[in-house]
N, C-alpha and C positions, 0 to 999 in steps of 0.2 A: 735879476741876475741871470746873463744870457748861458757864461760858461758853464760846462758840467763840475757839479761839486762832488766829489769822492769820498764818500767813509765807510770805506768796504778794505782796508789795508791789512786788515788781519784774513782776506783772500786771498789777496795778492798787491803787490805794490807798483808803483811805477820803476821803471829803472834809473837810478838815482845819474848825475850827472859824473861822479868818478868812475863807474861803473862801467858807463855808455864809451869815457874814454880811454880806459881798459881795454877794452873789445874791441876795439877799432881796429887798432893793427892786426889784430887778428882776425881780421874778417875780410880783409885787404891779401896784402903781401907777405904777410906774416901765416900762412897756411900752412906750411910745414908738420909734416907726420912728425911730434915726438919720438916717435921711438927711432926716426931716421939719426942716419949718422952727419949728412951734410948743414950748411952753416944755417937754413930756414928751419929745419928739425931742430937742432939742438938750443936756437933761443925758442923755440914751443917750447923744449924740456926745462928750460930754466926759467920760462917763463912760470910752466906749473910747480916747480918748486921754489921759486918765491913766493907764488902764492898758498903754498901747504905752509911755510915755515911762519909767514905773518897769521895767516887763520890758527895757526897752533900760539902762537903768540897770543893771540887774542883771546884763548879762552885756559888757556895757563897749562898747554898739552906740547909736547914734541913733535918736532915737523912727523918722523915715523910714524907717528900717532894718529895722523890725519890721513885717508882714505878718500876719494871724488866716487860719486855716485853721481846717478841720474835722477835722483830727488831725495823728499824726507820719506817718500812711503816708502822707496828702495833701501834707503840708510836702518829705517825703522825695523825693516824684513830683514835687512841682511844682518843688526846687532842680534835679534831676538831668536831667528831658526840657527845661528854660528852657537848664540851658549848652550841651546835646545841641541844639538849635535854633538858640541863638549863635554855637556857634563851631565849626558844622559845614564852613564854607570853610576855619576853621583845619586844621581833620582831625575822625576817627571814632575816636580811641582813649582808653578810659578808664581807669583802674586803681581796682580796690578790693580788701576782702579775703575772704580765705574764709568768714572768721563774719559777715560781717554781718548784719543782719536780713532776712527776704523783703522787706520793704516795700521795699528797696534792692534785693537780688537780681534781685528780680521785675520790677523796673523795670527794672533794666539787661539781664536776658534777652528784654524789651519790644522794648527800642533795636536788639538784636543781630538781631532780624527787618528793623531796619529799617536796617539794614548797618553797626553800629557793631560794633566790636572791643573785646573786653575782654581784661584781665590780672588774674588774682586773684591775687593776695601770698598765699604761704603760712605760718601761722604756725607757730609751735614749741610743743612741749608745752603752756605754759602760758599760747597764746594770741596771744604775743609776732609782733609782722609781722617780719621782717630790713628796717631802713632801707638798707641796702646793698642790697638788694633791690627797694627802693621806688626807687632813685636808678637802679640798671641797667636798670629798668622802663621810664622816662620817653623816650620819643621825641619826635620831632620834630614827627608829629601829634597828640603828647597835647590832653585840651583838659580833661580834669576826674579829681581824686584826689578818692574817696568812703572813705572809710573814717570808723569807728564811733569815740566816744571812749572809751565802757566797753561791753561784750559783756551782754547782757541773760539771757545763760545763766548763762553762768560769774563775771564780776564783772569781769573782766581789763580792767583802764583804759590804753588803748593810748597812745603816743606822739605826743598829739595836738601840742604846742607844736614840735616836732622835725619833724614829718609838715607843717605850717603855712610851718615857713621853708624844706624843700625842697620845696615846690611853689611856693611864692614867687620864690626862686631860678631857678627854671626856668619862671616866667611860666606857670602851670599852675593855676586855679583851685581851691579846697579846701573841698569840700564835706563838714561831718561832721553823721552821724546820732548827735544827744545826748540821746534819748529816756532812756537811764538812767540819765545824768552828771545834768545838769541840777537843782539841787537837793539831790544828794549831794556833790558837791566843785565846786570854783571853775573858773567856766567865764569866761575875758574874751577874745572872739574878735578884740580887737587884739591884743592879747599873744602869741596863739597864732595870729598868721595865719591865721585861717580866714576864706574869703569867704560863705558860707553854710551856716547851722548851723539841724539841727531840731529839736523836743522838741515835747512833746506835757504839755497840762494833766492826766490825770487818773493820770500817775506820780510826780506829786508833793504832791497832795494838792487838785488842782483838779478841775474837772468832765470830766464822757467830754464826747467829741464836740469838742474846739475844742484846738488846735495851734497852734504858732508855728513863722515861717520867719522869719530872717536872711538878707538878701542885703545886701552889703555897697555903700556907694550909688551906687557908679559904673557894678556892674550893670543893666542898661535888661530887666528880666525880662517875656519876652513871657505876657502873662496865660494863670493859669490857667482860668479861667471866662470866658465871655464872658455881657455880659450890662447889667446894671444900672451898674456899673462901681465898683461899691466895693472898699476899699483899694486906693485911688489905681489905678486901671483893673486890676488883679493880678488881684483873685479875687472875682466878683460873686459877688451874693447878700447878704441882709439877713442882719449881721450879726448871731452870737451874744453879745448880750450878758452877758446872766449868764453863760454860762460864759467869757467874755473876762476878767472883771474878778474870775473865780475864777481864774485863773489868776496874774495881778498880785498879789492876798490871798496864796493860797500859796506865793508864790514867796517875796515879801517875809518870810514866817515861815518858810520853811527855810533863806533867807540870815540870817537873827538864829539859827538854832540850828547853823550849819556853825563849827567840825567837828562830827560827827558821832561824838564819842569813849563816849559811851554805847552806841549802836548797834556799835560797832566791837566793844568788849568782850564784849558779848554774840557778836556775829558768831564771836572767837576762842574763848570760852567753847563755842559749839559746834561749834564747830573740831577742837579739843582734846580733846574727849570721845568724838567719833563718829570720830575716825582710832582710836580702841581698838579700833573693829570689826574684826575678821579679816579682811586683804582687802577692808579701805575706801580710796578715794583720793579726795582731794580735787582738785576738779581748778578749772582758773582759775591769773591766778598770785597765789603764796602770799604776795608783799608788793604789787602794784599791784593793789589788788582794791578794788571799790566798799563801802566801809562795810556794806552791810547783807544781800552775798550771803556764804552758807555755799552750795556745790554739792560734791556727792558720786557718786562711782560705787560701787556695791554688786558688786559681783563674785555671778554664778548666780541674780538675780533679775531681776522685769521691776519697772523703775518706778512703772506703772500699778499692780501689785499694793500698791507702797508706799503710796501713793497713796489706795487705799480703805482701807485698814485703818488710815491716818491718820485721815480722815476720821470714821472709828467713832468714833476718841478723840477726834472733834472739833476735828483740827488741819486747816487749810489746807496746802497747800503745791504745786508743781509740780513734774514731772518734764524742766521744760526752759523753754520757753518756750509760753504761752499762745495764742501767734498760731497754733501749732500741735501742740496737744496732742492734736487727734483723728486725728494720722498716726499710724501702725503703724513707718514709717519713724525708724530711729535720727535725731537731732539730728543734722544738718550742721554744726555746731561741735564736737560730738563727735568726730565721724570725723574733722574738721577738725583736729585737736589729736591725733590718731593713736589715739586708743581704738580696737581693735576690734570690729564690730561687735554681738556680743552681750554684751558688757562696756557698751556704750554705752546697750543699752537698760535697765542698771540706775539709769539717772542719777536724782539727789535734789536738788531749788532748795527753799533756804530762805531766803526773803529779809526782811530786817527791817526793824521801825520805828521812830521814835522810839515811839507805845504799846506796844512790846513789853516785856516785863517779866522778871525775873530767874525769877521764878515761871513765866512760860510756858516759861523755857526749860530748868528742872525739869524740868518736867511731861514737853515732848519727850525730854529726854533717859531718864527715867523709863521712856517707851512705845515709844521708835522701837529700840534696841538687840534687843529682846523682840521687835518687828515682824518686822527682817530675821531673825532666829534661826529665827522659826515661818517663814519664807517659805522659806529654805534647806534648812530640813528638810525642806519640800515639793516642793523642786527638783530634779528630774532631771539639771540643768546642775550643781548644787551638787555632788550627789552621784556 
C-alpha cells in the first residue's frame, strides 16, 4: 500500500469536503471586514451568524450563547479564568480531574499562583472519575466543576449528564472541555447541564486556528481580549471568518453521519486483533469509549520506537496525545489510570475516521504485530 494511511484524527483531522466549500468564498472575494458597513462586510457578518445559530443548533445552545475563539486551549482559558474572576467573593475552589487536558491543567496550575485551590478526582483503571467522589469534593466555596467529556488519550467518555446535574444541585457552575466529544457522539448542553462547553474546529474536520465557547446566557463573561469589541464585547479582534463557517459546514456533516457505527467497527476490529499481542492492554474504558480511539500499552517497548517504524510503513499514528508528544515524560493519564511508569511509555493511539478503510486496517494489522516483535527483540526491558 503506496498511499499514507492516517489514524492520528484525534490530533488533528483532515478538512472535511463541506468545510473546504465553506471557506472558499471566503478566501476569494468574500474578504470583507464584518464589522464594515458595505455590502462584502455585511455577508461576512451574516455569514458569521449563520454559522453561530447552526453551531448553537447543534449542540441545543442559543445563537448568543456561542462565542468564536482562536482555538479549544483559548475557549478552555477563557470559560475557566471568566468563573475564576466571577465568582471569586463566592470562594477559590475548583474541582477537576486527573486526565484532563494541559490546556485545562495549565490553566488551573495558573489560578493556583494566584491563590485558588484545586481538587483533582481520581479516576479508576479505565478512566472512570467516582461521582461519590465528585459529590464529597464539593464545598462550600466551590465555584466551578471542569472536567473533560471524552479523554483525548484514551477515548474514555466520562459521566458528563450525571456530572451536569450534581453540580447543578449544588449551585456550582459546569464547565466541560469537548474538544474530542464534539462531533463523535451527542452533545446537548441543556440536557446535560453544562454551563460552558469547548471544542475546537479542526477535530472535527474544520479549520486549525478557530474554537468555540458556550457560556450559558445568564453568565455576564468578562472579556477575553480587549480591544475592538467583537463578539458582543467577549473576544476582540477581527474575526475568522473562513474558518468560523468551517466549522458550522463540519459540524453540520458529522451530525448527518452520528452514529458513527462504521468507525466503531473498525475501532473493535483493531481492538480485537492487537490484544493477540503478548502482553498488550488496551486501556481507556472498554464500553464508554469514543468511536474512533483504539489506545494500547505494549509492555518492554518505548512508544516513540512504535512510532517511526510506523511511519516507514507510512502509517500515522500517536503515542498519546499531540499537545505533547515532544515530552520524554510518561502521559499523565497514563500514570493517572495506574500504569507504571515504564509500561506507560509503551502507549499506542490509534484514532479513526470516517475515510478510514477496512483495507487500512489490514494493512496496520499486517505491519504493527511484526513492529512490536522486532522492537522486543531489541529490548533490554523485554528481555
Amino acid at each position: 500500500m503506496n498511499k499514507l494511511i492516517y489514524f492520528d484524527n484525534a490530533a488533528t483531522t483532515k478538512l472535511s469536503k463541506p468545510a473546504f466549500d465553506a471557506m472558499l468564498p471566503f478566501l476569494g472575494d468574500g474578504y470583507g471586514n464584518p464589522s464594515s458597513i458595505y455590502s462584502i462586510g455585511r455577508d461576512a457578518k451574516n455569514a458569521i451568524e449563520n454559522a453561530r445559530s447552526r453551531i448553537a443548533d447543534a449542540i441545543g445552545a442559543m445563537p448568543e450563547e456561542i462565542y468564536f475563539v482562536g482555538g479549544g486551549t483559548e475557549s478552555d482559558n477563557w470559560a475557566i479564568k471568566s468563573v475564576a474572576e466571577m465568582k471569586k467573593s463566592k470562594g477559590r475552589h475548583i474541582i477537576t480531574s486527573a486526565i484532563e487536558h494541559p490546556a485545562v491543567l495549565n490553566t488551573l496550575k495558573y489560578l493556583e499562583t494566584e491563590g485558588y485551590e484545586l481538587t483533582h478526582l481520581s479516576v479508576d483503571e479505565h478512566g472512570q472519575i467516582s461521582l461519590d467522589e465528585l459529590r464529597s469534593s464539593i464545598r462550600n466555596d466551590t465555584i466551578l466543576i471542569t472536567v473533560m467529556a471524552a479523554n483525548n488519550e484514551i477515548g474514555t467518555i466520562l459521566p458528563i449528564s450525571e456530572i451536569g446535574k450534581i453540580a447543578r444541585e449544588n449551585g456550582v457552575l459546569f464547565h466541560s472541555d469537548a474538544v474530542q466529544a464534539v462531533g463523535q457522539i451527542p452533545i446537548n448542553v441543556r440536557e446535560m447541564s453544562i454551563d460552558l462547553l469547548s471544542f475546537s474546529g479542526h477535530k472535527l474536520g474544520g479549520a486549525k486556528g478557530v474554537g468555540v465557547l458556550y457560556a450559558k446566557k445568564d453568565l455576564h463573561m468578562p472579556p477575553l481580549l480587549h480591544g475592538g469589541g467583537q463578539e458582543r464585547g467577549g473576544r476582540s479582534g477581527t474575526e475568522n471568518v473562513a474558518g468560523i463557517v468551517s466549522v458550522a459546514a463540519a459540524l453540520d456533516d458529522k451530525l448527518l453521519r452520528l452514529p458513527l457505527r462504521s468507525v466503531e467497527q473498525m475501532r473493535d476490529r483493531l481492538i480485537k486483533e492487537l490484544l493477540t499481542i503478548p502482553r498488550t492492554k488496551l486501556t481507556g474504558d472498554p464500553v464508554n469509549r469514543l468511536p474512533g480511539i483504539a489506545s494500547f500499552v505494549f509492555e518492554g517497548i518505548e512508544g516513540e520506537s512504535i512510532l517511526l517504524l510506523l511511519d516507514q510503513c507510512g502509517i500515522c499514528a500517536s503515542s498519546g496525545s499531540a499537545c505533547s508528544s515532544g515530552s520524554l515524560e510518561p502521559s499523565h493519564v497514563l500514570m493517572a489510570i495506574g500504569l507504571p511508569h515504564e509500561i506507560a511509555h509503551g502507549s499506542l493511539r490509534l484514532s479513526l475516521g470516517e475515510d478510514n478503510t477496512n483495507d487500512e486496517i489490514d494493512y496496520v494489522l499486517e505491519k504493527l504485530p511484526g513492529i512490536i516483535e522486532k522492537l522486543r527483540d531489541m529490548s533490554p526491558l523485554w528481555q
